[in-house]
KOLPA-63665 format. One record per residue: residue in one letter; chain; z, y, x of N, C-alpha, C, O in turn. Coordinates in steps of 0.02 Angstrom, whole numbers, always signed. Atoms other than C-alpha are relative to their C-alpha. Layout:
BEGIN
 residuo cadena     nZ     nY     nX    caZ    caY    caX     cZ     cY     cX     oZ     oY     oX
       A      A      Z      Y      X      Z      Y      X      Z      Y      X      Z      Y      X
...
// end
This chain:
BEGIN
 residuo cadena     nZ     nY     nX    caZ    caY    caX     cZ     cY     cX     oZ     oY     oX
       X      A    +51     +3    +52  -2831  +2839  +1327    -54    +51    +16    -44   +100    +53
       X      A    +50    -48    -20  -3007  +2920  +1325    -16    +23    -65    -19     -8   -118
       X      A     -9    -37    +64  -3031  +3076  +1218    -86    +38    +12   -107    +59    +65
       X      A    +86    -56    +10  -3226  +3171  +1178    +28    +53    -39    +73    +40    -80
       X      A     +0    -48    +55  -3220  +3327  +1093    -72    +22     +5    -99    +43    +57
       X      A    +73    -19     +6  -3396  +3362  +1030    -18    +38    -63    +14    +33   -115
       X      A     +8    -71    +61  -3474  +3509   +913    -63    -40     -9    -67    -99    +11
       X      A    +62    +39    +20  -3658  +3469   +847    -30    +24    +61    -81     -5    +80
       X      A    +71     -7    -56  -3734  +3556  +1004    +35    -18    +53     +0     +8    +97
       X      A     -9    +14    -65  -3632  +3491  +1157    +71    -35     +4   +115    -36    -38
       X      A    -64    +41     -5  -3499  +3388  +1224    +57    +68    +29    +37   +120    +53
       X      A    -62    -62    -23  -3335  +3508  +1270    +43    -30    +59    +58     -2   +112
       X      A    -50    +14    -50  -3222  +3383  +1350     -6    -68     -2     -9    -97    -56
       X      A     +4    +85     -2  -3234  +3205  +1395    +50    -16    +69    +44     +7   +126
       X      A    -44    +33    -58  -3094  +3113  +1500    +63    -22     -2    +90    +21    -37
       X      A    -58    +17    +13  -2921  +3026  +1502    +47    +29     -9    +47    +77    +29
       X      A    -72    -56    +30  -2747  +3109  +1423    +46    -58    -10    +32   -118    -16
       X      A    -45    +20    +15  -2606  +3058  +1398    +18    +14    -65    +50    -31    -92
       X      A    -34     +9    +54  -2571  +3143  +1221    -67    +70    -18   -100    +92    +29
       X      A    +33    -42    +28  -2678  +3276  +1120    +11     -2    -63     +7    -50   -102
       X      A    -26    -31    +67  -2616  +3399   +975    -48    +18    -34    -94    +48     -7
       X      A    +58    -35    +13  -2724  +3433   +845    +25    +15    -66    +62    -20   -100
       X      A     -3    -19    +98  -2721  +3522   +667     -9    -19    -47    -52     +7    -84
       X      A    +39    +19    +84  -2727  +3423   +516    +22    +17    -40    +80    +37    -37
       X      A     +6    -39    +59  -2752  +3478   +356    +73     -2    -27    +95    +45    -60
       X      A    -81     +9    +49  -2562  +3416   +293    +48    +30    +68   +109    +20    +64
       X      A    -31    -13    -43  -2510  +3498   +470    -28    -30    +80    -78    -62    +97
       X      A     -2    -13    -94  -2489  +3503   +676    +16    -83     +4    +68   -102    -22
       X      A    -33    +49    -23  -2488  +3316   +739    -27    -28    +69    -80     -7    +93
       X      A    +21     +0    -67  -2496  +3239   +907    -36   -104     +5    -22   -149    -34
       X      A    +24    +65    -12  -2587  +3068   +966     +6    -19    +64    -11    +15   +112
       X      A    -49    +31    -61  -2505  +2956  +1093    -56    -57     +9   -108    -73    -21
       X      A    +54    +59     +8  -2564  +2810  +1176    +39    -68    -52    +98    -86    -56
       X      A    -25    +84    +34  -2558  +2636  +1057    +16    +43    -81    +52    +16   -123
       X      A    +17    -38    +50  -2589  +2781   +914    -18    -64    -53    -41   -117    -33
       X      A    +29    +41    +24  -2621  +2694   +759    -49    +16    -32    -52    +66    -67
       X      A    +87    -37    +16  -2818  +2691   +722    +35    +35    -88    +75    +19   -131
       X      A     -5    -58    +54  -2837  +2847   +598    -61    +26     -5    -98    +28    +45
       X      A    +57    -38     +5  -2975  +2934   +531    +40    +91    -46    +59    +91   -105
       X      A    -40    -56    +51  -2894  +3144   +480    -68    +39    +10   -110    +32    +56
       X      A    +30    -49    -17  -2993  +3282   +442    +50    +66    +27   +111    +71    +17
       X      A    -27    -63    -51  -2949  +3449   +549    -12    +54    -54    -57    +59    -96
       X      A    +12    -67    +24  -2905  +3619   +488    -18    +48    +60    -15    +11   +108
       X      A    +13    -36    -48  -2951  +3761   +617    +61    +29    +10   +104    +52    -27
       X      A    -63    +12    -45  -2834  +3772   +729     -1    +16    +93    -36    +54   +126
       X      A    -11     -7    -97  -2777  +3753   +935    +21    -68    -13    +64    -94    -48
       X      A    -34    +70    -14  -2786  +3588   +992    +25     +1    +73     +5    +47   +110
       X      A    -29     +6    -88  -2689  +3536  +1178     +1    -54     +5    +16   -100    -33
       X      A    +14    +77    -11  -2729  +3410  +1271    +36     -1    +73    +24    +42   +116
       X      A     -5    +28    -54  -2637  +3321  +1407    -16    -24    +38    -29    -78    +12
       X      A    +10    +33    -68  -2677  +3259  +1571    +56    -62    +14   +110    -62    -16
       X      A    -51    +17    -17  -2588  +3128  +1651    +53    +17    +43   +107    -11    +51
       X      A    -18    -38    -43  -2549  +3250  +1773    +81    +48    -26   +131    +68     +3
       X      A    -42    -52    +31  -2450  +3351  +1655    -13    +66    -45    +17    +95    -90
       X      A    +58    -71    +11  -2590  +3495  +1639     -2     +2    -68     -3    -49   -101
       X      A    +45    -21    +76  -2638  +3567  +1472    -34    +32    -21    -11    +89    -15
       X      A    +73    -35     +9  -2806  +3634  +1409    +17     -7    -75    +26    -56   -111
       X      A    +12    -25    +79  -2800  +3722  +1244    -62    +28    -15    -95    +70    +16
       X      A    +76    -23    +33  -2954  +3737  +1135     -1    +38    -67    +23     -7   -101
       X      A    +14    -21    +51  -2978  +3839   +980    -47    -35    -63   -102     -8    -69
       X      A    +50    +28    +23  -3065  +3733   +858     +7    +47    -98    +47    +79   -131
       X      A    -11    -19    +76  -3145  +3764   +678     -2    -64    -43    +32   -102     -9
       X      A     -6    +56    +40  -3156  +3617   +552    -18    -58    +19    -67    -49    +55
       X      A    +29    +42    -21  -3188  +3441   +588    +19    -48    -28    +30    -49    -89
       X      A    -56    +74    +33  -3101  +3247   +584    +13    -11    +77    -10    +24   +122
       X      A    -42    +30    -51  -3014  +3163   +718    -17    -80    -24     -2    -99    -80
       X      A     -2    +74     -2  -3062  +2965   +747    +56    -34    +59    +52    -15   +117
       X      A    -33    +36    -45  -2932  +2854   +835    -12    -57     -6     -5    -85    -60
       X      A    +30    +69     +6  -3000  +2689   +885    +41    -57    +73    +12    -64   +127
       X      A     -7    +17    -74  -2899  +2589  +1019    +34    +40    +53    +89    +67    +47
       X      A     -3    -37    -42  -2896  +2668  +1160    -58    +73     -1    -71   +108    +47
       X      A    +48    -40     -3  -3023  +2787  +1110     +6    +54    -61    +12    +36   -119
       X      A    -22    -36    +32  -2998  +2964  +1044    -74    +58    -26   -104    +91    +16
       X      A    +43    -43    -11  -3130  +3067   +963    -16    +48    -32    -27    +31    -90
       X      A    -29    -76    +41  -3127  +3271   +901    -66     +0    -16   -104     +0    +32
       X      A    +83    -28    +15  -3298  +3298   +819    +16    +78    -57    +33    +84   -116
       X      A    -17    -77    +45  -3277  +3492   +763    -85    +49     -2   -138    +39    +28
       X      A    +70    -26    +18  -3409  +3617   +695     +4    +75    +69    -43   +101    +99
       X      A     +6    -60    -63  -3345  +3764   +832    +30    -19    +54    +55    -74    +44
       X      A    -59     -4    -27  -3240  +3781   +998    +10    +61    +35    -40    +93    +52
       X      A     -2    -49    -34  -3176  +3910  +1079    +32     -4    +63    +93     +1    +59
       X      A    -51    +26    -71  -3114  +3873  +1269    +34    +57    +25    +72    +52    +73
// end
């Protein structure tokens, strides 16, 4: 699946994963592939994102939502911190 994470001034991360954790407001949950489309809002948090490799890149985020569409994953937050 392909994931964006974007703030209002720049894109952060754009490219395929296998799974990415992120903070919502009722708690910590993770998104797989064949996810079922969701729209959450985010609390500020650490999101991790998988590779298919295995790799994981943790980000610091502050408030946002999370769209799941398909195959298509997308973090729109107001901060990040890499």
């Amino acid at each position: 699946m392909n994931l964006v994470v974007l703030t209002p001034s720049r894109q952060i991360f754009e490219g395929e994963i296998t799974s990415v954790k992120v903070p919502g407001i009722s708690g910590q949950f993770e998104i797989l592939k064949g996810h079922a489309p969701i729209v959450s809002a985010l609390e500020q948090g650490v999101i991790t994102v998988r590779d298919a490799v295995g790799s994981s890149q943790t980000y610091g985020i502050t408030k946002g939502f999370v769209e799941v569409l398909g195959k298509e994953v997308a973090l729109l937050v107001q901060e990040v911190e890499v």
